[in-house]
C-alpha positions in Angstrom: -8.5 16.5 -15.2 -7.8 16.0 -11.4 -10.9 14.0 -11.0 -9.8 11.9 -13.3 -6.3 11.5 -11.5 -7.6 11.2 -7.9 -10.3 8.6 -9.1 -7.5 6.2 -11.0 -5.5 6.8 -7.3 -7.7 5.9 -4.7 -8.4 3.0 -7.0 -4.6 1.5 -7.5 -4.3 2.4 -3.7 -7.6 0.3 -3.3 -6.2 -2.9 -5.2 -2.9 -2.8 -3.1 -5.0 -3.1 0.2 -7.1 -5.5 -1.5 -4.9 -7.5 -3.4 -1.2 -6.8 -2.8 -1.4 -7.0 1.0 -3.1 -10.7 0.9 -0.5 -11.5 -1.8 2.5 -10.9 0.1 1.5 -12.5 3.3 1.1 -15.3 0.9 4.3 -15.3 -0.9 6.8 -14.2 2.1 4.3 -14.7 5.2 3.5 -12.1 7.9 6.5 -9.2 8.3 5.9 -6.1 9.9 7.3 -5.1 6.6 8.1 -5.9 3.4 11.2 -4.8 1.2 10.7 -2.8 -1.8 11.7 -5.7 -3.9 9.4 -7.7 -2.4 6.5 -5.2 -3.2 7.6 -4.4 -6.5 8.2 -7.8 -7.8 4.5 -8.9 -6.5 3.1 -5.6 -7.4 4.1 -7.0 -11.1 3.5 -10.3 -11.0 -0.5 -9.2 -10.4 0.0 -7.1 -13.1 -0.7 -4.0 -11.1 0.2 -0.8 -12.6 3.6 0.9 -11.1 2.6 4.6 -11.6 0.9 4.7 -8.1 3.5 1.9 -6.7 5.0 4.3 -4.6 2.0 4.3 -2.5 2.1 0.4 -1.8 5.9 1.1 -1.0 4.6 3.6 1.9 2.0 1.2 3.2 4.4 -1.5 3.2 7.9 -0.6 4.2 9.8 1.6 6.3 10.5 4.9 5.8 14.1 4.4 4.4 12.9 1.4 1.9 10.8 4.2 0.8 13.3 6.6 0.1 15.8 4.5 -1.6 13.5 3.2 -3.5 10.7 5.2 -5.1 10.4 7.3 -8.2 7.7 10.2 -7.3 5.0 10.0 -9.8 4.6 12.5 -12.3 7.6 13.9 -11.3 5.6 15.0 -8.6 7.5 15.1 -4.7 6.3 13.1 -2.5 7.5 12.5 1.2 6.9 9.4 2.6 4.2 10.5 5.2 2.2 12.2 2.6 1.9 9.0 0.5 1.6 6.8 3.6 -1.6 9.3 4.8 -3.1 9.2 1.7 -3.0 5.5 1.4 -4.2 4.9 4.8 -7.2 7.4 4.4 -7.8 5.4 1.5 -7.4 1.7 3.0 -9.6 3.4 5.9 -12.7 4.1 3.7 -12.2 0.6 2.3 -12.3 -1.3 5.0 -15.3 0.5 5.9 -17.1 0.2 2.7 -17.2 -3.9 4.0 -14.2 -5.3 2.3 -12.2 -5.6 5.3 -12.7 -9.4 5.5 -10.5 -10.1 1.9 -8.1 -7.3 2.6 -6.2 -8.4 5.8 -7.0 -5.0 7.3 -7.5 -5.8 11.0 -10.1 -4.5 13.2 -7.5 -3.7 16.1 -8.1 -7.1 18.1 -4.8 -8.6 16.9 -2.4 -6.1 18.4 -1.4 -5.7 14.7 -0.8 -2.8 12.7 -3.5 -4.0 10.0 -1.7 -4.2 7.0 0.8 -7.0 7.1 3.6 -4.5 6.5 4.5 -0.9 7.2 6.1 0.5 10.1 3.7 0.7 12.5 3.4 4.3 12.1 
């Protein structure tokens, strides 16, 4: 049953590099980051599902917009810098795979952090 949960995972955290990154820069331009609001709101209105949304909320906001914000899914704890380093070691294999172009993930050259949002961390 894990596989199954760790496959349907790295593939909502895939489609919020993918697709909510690009959408937000659209919607509220460039931010180092985003609110929760924000996310969730746009993270709906793609019709993404919420049950990994807590991982989009550590990709793109800080570390108290995380807290204040997120239900843990599965009732399952999650800090925010275990869901922020599994969603960057996700976005990471991504962007190698050759999808970097349409994601917004940057190569390093803009002085950037690479995802339109987060802290920086």
């Amino acid at each position: 049953m894990k596989i199954f949960s760790w496959f349907f995972r790295k593939r909502a955290i895939k489609k919020h590099v993918r697709v909510l990154g690009p959408a937000l820069r659209e919607r509220f331009g460039y931010q180092r980051t985003y609110t929760a609001t924000q996310v969730t709101d746009t993270a709906t209105s793609l019709n993404l599902p919420d049950k990994y949304l807590c991982y989009a909320i550590a990709l793109y906001c800080t570390k108290e917009e995380y807290e204040r914000n997120t239900t843990h899914p599965q009732s399952m704890v999650m800090d925010y810098a275990t869901a922020r380093a599994v969603s960057f070691n996700v976005a990471i294999v991504t962007a190698v795979g050759g999808v970097s172009g349409e994601s917004g993930i940057s190569s390093g050259s803009d002085a950037g952090d690479g995802f339109g949002g987060g802290d920086g961390i």
